[in-house]
C-alpha positions in Angstrom: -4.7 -101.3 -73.1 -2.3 -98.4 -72.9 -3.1 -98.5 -77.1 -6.4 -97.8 -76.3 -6.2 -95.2 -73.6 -3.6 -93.1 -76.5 -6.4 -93.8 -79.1 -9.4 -92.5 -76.4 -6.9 -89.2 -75.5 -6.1 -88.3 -79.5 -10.0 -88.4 -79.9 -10.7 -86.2 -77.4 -11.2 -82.0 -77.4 -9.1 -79.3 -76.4 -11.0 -78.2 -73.5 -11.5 -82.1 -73.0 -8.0 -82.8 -71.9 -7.5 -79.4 -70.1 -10.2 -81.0 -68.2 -8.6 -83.9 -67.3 -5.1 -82.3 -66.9 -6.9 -80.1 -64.0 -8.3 -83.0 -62.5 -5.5 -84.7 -62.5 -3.1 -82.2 -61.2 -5.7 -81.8 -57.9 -5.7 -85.6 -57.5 -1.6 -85.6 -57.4 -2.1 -82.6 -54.8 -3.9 -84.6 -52.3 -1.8 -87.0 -52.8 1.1 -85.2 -51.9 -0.6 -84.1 -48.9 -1.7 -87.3 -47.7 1.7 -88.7 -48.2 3.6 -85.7 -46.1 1.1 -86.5 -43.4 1.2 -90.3 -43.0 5.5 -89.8 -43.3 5.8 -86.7 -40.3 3.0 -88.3 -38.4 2.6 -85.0 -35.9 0.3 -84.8 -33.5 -1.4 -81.4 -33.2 -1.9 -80.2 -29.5 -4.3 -77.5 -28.2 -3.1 -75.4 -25.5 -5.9 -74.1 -23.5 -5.8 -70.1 -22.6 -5.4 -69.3 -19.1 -8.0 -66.7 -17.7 -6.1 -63.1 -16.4 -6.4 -63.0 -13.0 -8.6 -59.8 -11.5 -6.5 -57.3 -9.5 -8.3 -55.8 -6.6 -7.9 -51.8 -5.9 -8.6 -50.9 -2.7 -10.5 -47.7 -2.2 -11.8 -45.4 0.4 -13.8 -42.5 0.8 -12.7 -38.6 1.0 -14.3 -35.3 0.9 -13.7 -33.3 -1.7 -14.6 -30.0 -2.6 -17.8 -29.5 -5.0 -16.9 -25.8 -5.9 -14.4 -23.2 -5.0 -13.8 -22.6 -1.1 -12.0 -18.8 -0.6 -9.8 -18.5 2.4 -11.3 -17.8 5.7 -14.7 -19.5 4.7 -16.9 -21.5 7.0 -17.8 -24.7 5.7 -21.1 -26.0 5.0 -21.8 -29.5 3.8 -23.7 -27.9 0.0 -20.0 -27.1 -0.5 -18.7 -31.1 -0.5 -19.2 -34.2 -1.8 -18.2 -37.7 -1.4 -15.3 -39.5 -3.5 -13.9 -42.7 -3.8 -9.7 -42.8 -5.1 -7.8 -45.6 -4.0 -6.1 -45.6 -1.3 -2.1 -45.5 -3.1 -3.0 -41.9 -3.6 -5.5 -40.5 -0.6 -3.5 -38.2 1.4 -2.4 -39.3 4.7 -4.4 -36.5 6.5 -7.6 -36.6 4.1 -10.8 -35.8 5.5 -13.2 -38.6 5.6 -16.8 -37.3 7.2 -19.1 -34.3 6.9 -18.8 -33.8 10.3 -15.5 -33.7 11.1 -15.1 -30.0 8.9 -18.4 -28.7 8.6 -19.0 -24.9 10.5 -14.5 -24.8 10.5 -13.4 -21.8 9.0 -11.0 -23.0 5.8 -7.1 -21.8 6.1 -6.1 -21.5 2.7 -8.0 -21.4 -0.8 -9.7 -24.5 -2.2 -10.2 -25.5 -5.8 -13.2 -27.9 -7.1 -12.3 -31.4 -7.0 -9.5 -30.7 -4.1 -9.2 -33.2 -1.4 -9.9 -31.9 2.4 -6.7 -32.1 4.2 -6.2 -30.9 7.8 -3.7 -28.4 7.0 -5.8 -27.2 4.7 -8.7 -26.5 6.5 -7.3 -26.3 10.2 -5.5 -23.3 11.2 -2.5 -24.1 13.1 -3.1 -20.7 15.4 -6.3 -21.4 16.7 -5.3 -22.5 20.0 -3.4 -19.5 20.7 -6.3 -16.8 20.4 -6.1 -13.1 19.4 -2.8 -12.6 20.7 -1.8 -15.2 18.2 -2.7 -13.1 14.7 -0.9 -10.8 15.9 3.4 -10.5 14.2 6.1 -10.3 17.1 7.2 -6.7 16.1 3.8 -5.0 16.3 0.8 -4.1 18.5 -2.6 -3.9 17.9 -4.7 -0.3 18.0 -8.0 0.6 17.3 -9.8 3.3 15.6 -13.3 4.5 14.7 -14.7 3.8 11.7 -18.4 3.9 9.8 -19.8 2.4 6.5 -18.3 4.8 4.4 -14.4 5.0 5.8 -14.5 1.0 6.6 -14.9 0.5 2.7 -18.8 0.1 2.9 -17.6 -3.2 5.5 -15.8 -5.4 2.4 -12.4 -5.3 4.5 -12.8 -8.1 6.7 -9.9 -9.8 9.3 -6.9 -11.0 7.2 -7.3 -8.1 4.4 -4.8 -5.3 4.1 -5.8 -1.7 3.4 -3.9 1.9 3.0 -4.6 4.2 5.6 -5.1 8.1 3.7 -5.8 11.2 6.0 -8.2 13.9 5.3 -7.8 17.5 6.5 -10.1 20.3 6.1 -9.3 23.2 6.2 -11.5 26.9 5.8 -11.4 26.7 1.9 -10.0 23.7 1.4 -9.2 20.2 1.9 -5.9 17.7 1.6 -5.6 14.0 1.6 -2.1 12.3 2.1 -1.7 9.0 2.2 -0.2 8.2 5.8 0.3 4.5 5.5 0.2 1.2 3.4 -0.1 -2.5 3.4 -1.4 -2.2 6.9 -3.1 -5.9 7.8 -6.4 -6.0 9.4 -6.8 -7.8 12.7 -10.6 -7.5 13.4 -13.5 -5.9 12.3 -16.4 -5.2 15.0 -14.3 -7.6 16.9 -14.4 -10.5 14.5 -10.9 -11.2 14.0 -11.8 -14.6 11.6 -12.8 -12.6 8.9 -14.7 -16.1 8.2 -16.8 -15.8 4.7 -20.1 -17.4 4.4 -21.8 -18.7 1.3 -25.1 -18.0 0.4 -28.0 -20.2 -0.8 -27.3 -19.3 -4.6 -23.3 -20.2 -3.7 -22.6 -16.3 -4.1 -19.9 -16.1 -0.9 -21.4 -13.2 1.4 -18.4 -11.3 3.0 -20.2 -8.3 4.1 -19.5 -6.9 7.6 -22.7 -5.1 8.9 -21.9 -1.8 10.2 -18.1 -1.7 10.7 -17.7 0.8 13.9 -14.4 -0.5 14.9 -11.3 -1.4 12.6 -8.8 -2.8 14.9 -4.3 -3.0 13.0 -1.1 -4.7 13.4 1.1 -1.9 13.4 4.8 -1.1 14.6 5.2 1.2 17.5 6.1 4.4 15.4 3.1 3.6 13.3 1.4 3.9 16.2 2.0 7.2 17.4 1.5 8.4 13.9 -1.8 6.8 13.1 -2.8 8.0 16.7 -2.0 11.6 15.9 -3.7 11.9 12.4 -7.0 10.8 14.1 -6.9 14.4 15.8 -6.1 16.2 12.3 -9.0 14.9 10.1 -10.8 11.8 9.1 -9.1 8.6 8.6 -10.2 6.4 5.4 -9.7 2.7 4.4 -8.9 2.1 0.9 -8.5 -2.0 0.3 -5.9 -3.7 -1.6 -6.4 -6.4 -4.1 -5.3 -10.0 -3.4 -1.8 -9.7 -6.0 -1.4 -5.7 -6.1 0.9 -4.7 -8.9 2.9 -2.7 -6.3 3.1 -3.1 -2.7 4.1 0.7 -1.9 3.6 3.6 -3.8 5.5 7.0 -3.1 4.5 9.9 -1.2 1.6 11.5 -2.2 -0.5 14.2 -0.9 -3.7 16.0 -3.3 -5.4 19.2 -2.4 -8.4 20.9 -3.8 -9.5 24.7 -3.4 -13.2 25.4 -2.4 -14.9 27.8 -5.3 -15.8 30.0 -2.4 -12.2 30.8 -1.3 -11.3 34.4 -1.5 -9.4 35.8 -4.6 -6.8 37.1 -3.5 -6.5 40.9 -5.1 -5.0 41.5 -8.5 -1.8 43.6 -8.7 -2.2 46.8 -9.8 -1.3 47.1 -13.4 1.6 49.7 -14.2 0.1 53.0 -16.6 -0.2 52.3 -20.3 2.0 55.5 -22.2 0.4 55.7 -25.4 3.0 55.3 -28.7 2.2 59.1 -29.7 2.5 60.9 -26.4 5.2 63.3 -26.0 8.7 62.5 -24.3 9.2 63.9 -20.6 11.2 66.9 -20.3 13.9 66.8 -18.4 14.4 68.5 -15.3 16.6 72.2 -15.6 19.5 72.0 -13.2 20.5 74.7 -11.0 23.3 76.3 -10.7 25.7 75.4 -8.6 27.0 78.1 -5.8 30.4 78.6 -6.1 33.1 77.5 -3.9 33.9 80.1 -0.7 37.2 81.0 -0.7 39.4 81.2 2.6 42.4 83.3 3.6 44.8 82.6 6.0 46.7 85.8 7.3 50.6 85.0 8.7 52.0 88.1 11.0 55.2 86.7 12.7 54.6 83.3 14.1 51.1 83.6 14.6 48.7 82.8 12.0 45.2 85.0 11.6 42.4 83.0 9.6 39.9 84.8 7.9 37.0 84.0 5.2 35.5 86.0 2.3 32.8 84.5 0.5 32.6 85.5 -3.3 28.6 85.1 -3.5 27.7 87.6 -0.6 29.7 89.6 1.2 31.0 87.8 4.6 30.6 90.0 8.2 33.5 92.2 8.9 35.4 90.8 11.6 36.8 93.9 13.9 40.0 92.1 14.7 40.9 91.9 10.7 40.2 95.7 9.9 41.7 96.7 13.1 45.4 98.2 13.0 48.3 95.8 13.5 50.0 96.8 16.6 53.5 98.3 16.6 56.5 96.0 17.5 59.5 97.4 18.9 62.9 96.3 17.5 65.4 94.2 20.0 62.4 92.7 22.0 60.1 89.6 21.3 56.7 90.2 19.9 54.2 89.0 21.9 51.3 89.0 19.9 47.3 87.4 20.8 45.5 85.7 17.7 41.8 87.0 17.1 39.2 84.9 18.0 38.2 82.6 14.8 35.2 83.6 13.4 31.7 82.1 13.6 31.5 81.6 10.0 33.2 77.9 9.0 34.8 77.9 5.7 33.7 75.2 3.5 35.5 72.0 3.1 36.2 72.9 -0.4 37.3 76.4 -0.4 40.7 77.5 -2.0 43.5 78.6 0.1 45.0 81.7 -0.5 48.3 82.3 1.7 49.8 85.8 2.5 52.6 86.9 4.4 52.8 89.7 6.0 56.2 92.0 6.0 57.4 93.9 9.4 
């Protein structure tokens, strides 16, 4: 038999007994498996998958803001809308109904999407009345105003402005600036400054007519706003939300009318032309010469005469008279000549001669 089966397998082809190799070798593979399977003899289990449990959020409804709110706005319900966030993250103090905020006057600025709070929108002063907007160091005052010193009625309650005075003079006018960051109080008596939003969402901010700006100013502020008012005009000039600089220094401009008098040109000195002759000087005159003086000595007494040398002096009759005869052994008693009306100059020579008995 096995003679036979070598016989059969020489007779057959090449690709014959790859043939039967390769279904031989899968027949010993199941095999194999078969074998592996009967010996372990594992049972195979199948877990069922447990569903994930749902977790429940619990939510509630807020207002929110549907656009930007500015500061001192009233509220109208176009401006909100309803959310629901879950309540892990809702603000303790969130508003929850229309209602409860619309015609309030906002506090503080509110961004799209932001959640109505009560300190947001409630101002914490609103119990106290006027007297509360006003700081502990200052007082309020009041001064007229129109449509074109109140800043065409843009400054409203809250603002702060600069305070410049205006004086006119004949032919001419100066401006100073008197004071700055000044807050507002009122305007027309409207001291809420509250902003109102307009059908196309445009926030209308305008004060009608501004007549009467009412300040919070210190005392000596006071007396010096009070006095400009009688100088000149007072203008409002409003500041921007973040100014670059809260003061600026002193500054005061002043502009000359063109029909001021010109004052009257100096009179120009006289143009000497290059070839006009050089002055002559002036010929001096001679100066008289000196009077001389001559003092006459007879005993003790002195006799004081002048001669002048230009012109002949007046004969004195005392100097040409004859000099009177002394005895000898007795004193002389001798009486000077009266001085002569003719004063000898400060500067005339002295002659001195003695005379002999």
């Amino acid at each position: 038999m096995l003679q036979k089966i070598i016989n059969k397998l020489n007779d057959l082809r090449p690709k014959q007994l790859l043939a039967l190799a390769a279904i031989a070798g899968v027949l010993m593979f199941i095999t194999i498996i078969l074998g592996m399977k009967f010996l372990t003899k594992e049972e195979v289990v199948i877990v069922p998958q447990e569903k994930p449990q749902e977790v429940v959020i619990e939510k509630t409804q807020v207002v929110v803001a549907k656009i930007n709110i500015p500061p001192r706005t009233i509220i109208q319900e176009n401006m909100l809308q309803m959310k629901e966030i879950p309540v892990d993250i809702a603000p303790a103090d969130a508003i929850k109904n229309f209602s409860d905020v619309q015609g309030v006057q906002v506090k503080v600025s509110i961004f799209a999407g932001d959640i109505l709070t009560i300190q947001k929108v409630f101002s914490e002063k609103t119990e106290e009345g006027f007297t509360g907007s006003i700081p502990p160091d200052c007082r309020a005052v009041s001064i007229s105003v129109n449509d074109l010193t109140g800043v065409d009625g843009f400054a409203k309650a809250g603002d702060r402005v600069d305070l410049l005075l205006v004086e006119k003079g004949q032919y001419s006018a100066t401006t100073n600036i008197i004071l700055q960051n000044v807050p507002i109080l009122s305007i027309n008596q409207d001291s809420t400054g509250a902003t109102r939003i307009g059908e196309n969402g445009v926030p209308i901010s305008v004060v009608s007519n501004p007549s009467i700006a009412t300040f919070a100013l210190t005392p000596i502020e006071i007396l010096k706003l009070i006095s400009a008012t009688k100088l000149g005009d007072i203008y409002m000039t409003l500041r921007p939300a973040n100014p670059r600089h809260t003061y600026v220094g002193e500054m005061e401009y002043t502009i000359e009318s063109i029909n001021a008098p010109k004052p009257e040109p100096a009179p120009e000195p006289p143009v000497i032309p290059n070839n006009a002759p050089a002055a002559m000087p002036l010929p001096q005159l001679p100066l008289e010469p000196p009077v001389p003086k001559i003092e006459i000595i007879q005993g003790d007494q002195i006799v004081q005469s002048s001669t002048p040398t230009s012109s002949p002096a007046p004969k004195s009759s005392t100097a040409n008279s004859q000099l009177p005869a002394i005895p000898s052994g007795s004193t002389p008693t001798f009486t000077p000549p009266p001085v002569p009306t003719n004063t000898p100059l400060a500067n005339s020579p002295v002659i001195n001669q003695v005379a002999g008995n």
